[in-house]
KEMAR-943125 format. One line per 10 residues: for each residue x, y, z of N, C-alpha, C. Coordinates in pm, 1 decimal. Each point is the difference from the previous one (the first is absolute). Layout:
N
X,Y,Z,X,Y,Z,X,Y,Z  ...
This chain:
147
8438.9,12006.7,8268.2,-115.2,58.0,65.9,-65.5,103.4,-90.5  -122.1,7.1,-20.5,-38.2,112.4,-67.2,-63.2,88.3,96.5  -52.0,71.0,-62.1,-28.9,182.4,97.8,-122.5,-35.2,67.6  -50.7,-101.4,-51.7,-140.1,0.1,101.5,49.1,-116.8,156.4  103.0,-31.0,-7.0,34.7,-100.0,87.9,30.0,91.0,142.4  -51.9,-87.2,72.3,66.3,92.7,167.4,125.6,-40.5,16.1  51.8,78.3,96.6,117.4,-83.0,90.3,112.1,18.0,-56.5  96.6,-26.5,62.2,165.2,8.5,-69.9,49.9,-157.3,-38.3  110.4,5.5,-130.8,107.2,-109.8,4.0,53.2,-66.0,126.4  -1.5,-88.4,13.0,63.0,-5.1,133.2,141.8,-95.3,-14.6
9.2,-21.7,-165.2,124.7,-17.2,-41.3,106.0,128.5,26.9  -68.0,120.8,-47.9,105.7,114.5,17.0,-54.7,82.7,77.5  -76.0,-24.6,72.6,-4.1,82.6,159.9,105.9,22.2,26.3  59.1,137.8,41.2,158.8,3.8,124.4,-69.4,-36.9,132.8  -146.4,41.7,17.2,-24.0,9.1,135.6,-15.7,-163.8,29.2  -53.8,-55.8,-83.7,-32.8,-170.5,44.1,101.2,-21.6,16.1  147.3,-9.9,-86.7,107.4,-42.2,39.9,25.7,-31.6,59.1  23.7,200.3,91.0,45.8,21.9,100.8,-39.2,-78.1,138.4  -152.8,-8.8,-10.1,-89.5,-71.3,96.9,44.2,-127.3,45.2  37.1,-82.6,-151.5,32.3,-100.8,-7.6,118.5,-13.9,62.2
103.6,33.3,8.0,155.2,33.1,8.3,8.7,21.0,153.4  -86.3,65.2,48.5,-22.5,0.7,147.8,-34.0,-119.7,99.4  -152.5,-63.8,-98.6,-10.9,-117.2,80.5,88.9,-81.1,15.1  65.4,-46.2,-134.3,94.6,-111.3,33.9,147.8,61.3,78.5  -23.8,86.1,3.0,125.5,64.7,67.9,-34.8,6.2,172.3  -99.4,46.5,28.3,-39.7,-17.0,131.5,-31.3,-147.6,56.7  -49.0,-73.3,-123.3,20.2,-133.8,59.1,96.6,-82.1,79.5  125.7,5.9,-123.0,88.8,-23.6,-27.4,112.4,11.4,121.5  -13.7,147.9,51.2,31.0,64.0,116.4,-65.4,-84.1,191.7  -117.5,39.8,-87.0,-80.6,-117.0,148.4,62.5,-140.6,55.2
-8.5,-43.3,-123.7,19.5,-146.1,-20.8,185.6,-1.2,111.1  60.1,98.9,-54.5,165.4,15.6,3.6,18.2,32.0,170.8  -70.1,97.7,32.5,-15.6,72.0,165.6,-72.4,-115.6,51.1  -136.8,-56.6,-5.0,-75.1,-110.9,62.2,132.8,-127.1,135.4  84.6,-49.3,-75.8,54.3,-75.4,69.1,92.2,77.7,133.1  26.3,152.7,-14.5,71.2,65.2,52.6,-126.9,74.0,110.3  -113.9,-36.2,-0.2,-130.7,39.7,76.1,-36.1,147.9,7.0  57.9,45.3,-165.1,-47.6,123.4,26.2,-89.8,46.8,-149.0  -96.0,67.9,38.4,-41.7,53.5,-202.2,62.3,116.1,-21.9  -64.2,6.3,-136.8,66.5,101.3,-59.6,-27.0,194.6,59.6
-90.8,35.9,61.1,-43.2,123.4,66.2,101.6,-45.3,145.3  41.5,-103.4,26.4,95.8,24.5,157.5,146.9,48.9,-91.8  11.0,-67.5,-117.2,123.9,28.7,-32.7,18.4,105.1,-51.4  -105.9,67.5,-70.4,-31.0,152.3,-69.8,69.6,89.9,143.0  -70.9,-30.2,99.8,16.9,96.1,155.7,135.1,-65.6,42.1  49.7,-77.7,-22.5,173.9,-28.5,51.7,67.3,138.7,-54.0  30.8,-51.4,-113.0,39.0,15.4,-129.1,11.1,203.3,-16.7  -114.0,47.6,10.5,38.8,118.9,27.6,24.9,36.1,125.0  -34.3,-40.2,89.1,76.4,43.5,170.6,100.8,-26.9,-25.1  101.7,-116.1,-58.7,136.5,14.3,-10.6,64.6,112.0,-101.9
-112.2,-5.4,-88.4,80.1,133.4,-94.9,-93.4,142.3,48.0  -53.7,39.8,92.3,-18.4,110.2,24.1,-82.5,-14.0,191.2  97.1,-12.7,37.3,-6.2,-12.7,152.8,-108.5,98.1,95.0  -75.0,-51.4,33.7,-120.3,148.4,104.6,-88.6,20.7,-73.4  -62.6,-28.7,-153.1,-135.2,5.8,-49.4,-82.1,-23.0,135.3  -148.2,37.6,-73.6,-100.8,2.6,101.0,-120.5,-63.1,-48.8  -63.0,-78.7,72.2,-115.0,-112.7,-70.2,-41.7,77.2,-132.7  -48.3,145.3,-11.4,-51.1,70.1,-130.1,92.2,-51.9,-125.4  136.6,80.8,25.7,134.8,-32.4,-53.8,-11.0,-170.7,-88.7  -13.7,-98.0,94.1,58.7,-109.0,-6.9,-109.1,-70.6,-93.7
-174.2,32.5,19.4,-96.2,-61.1,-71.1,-5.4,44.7,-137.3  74.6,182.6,-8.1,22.5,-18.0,-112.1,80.0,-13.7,-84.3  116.9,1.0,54.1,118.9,-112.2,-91.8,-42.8,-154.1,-38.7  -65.5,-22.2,123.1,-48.6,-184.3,-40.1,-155.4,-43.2,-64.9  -52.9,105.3,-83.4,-109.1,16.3,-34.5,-98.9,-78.1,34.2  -7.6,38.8,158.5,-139.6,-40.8,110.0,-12.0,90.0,33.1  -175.9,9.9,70.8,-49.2,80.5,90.7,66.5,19.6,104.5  -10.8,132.4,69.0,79.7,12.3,125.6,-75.1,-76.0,86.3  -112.1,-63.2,72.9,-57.0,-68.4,53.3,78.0,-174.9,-32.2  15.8,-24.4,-120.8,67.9,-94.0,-24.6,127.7,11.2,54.2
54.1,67.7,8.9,128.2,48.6,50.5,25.9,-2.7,137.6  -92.8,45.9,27.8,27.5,-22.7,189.7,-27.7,-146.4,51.4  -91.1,-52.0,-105.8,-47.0,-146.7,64.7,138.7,-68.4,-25.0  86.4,26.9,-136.5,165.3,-59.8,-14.9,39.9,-1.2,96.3  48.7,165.3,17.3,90.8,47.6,113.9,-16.4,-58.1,116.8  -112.6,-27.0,12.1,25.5,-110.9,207.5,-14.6,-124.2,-34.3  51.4,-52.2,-108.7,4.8,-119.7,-5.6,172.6,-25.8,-58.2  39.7,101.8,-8.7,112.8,-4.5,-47.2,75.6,76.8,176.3  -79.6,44.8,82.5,40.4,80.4,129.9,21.6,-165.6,97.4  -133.7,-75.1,-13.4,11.8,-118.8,67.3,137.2,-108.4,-17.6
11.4,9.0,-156.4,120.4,-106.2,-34.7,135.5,54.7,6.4  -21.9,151.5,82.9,94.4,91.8,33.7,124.1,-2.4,-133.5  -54.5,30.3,-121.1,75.5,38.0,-57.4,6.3,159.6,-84.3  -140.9,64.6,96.1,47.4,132.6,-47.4,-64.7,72.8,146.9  54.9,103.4,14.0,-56.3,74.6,155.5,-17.1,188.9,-15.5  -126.3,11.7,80.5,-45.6,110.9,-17.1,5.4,79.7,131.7  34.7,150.9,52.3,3.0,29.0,88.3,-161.8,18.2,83.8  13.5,-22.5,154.0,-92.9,5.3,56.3,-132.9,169.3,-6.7  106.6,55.7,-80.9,-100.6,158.6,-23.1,108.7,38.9,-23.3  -41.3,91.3,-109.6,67.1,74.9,-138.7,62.5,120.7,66.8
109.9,-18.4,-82.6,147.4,107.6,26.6,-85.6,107.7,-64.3  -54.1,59.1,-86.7,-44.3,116.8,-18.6,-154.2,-57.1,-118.2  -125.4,65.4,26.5,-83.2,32.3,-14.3,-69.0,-153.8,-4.5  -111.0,-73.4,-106.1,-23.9,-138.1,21.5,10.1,-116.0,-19.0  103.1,51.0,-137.1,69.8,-123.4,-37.3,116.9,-87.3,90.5  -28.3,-136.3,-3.1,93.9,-87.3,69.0,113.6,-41.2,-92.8  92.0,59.4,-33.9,123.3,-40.8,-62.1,8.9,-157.9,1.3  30.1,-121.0,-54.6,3.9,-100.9,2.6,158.9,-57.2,-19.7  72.8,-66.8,36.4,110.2,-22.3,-8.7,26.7,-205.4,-22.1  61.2,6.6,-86.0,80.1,-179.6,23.1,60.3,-10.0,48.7
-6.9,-146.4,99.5,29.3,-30.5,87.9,135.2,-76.2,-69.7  76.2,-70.0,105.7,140.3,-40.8,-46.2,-79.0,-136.9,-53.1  -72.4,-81.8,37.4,-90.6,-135.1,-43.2,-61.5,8.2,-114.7  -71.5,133.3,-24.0,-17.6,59.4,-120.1,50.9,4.6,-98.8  137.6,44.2,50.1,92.4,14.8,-129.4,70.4,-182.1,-50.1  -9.4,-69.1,86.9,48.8,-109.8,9.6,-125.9,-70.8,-140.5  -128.1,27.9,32.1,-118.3,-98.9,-46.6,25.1,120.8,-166.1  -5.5,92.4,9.1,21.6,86.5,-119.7,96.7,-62.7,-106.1  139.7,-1.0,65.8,81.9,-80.2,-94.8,-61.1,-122.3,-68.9  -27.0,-85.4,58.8,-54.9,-133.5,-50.9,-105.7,15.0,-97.1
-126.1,107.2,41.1,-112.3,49.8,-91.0,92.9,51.8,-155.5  97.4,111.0,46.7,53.9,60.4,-150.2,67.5,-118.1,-82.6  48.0,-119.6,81.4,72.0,-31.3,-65.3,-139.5,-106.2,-104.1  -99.6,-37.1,26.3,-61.6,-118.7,-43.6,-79.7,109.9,-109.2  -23.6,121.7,56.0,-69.9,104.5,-134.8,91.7,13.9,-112.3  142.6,3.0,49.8,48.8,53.0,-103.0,37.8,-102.0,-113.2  1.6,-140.7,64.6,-7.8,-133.0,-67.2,-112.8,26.1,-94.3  -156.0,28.5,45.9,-61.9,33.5,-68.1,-44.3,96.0,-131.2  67.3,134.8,51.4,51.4,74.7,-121.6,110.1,-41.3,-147.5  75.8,-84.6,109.7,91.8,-41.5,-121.8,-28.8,-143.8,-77.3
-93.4,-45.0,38.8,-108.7,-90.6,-104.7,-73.5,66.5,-81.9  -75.8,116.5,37.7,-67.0,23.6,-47.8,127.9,120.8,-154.6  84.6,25.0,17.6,55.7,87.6,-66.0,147.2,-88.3,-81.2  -39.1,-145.1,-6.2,118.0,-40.1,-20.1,4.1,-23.6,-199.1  -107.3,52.4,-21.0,19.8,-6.4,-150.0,39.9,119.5,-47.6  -4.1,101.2,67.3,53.3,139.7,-37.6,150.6,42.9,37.9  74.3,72.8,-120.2,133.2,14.2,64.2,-22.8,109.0,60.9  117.1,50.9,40.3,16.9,118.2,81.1,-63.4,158.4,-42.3  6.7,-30.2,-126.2,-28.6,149.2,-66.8,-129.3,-15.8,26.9  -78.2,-77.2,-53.6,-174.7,-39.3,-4.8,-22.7,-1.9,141.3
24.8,-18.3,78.3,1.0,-3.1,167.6,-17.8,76.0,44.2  133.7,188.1,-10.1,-12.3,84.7,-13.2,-153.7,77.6,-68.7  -15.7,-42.8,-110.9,-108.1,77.3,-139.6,-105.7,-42.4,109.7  -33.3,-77.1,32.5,-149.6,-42.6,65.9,-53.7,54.1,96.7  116.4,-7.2,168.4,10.5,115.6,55.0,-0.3,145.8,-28.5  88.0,84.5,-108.1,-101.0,93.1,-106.6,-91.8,30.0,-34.7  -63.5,-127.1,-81.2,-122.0,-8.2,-18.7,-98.7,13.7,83.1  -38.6,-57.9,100.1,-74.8,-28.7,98.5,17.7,125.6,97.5  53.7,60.3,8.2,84.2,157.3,87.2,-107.6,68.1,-101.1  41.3,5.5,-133.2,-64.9,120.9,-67.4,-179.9,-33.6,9.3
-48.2,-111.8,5.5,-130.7,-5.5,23.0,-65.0,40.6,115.5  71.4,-27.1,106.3,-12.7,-4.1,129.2,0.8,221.9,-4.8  97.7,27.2,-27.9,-21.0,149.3,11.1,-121.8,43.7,-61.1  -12.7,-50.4,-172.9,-125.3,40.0,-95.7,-110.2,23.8,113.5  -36.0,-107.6,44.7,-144.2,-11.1,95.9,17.8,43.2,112.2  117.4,26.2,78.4,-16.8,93.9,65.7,17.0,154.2,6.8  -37.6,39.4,-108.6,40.6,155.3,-18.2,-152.4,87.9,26.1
C-alpha cells in the first residue's frame, strides 16, 4: 500500500480477524444450538443464570451483548417455555431477579454441551499452552479498550 492509499490491510487487520473469527464462530454455534431450538442470545441468558443466579434483565442484556429491550422480549419467551422464572414484583427496588428453572437447567446442559463441541473444533489445532496464550491475548485487548 502506499501513503496515498485509504483503508487498512485486511490481511493484518487484528480487528478484521477478529470480526472474522466471530462470524464463523457465531455461526458455527447457531448452526450447533438450532437443532436443540434454541440461539445463541437464549443460551448467552441460560448460561449466566446458571453461573450467576438473580441477574436482572439490565444485568443479563449485558452479559449477552443485547439491548435490554431485547432482553425482555428473550426473557418471556424463555418465561413461556418455562425455563427461566421471574418474581411477580421485586423483592427490593425494580429489578426482577431472574432465576433457572429446573427445565432450564436440563435444556442448558444439552446447549453447553453442543457449544462446547463447538469451541473444541474451533481450538483443536492449538495445544494447551496456545489455548491458554489466546485467552491472554484476547483478555489483554479486551481490557486495552476498555480502559
Amino acid at each position: 500500500m502506499s501513503q496515498d492509499d485509504v483503508g487498512v490491510d485486511l490481511d493484518t487487520s487484528l480487528g478484521y480477524h477478529l470480526k472474522q473469527a466471530h462470524s464463523v464462530l457465531r455461526s458455527a454455534m447457531d448452526a450447533a444450538l438450532r437443532p436443540l431450538g434454541m440461539t445463541v442470545p437464549q443460551y448467552a441468558c441460560l448460561e449466566l443464570l446458571h453461573q450467576r443466579p438473580g441477574l436482572s434483565n439490565s444485568e443479563l442484556a449485558r452479559g449477552a451483548f443485547v439491548s435490554r429491550q431485547s432482553m425482555n422480549v428473550l426473557l418471556q419467551s424463555l418465561e413461556r417455555e418455562q425455563l427461566v422464572s421471574r418474581p411477580d414484583q421485586s423483592p427490593a427496588g425494580r429489578a426482577l431477579p431472574v432465576q433457572l428453572t429446573p427445565l432450564g437447567g436440563e435444556r442448558l446442559r444439552a446447549a453447553s454441551a453442543a457449544v462446547s463441541s463447538v469451541e473444541t473444533r474451533m481450538t483443536q489445532a492449538l495445544n494447551i499452552n496456545q489455548q491458554q496464550q489466546l485467552r491472554d491475548l484476547l483478555a489483554s485487548c479486551v481490557k486495552a479498550l476498555s480502559e
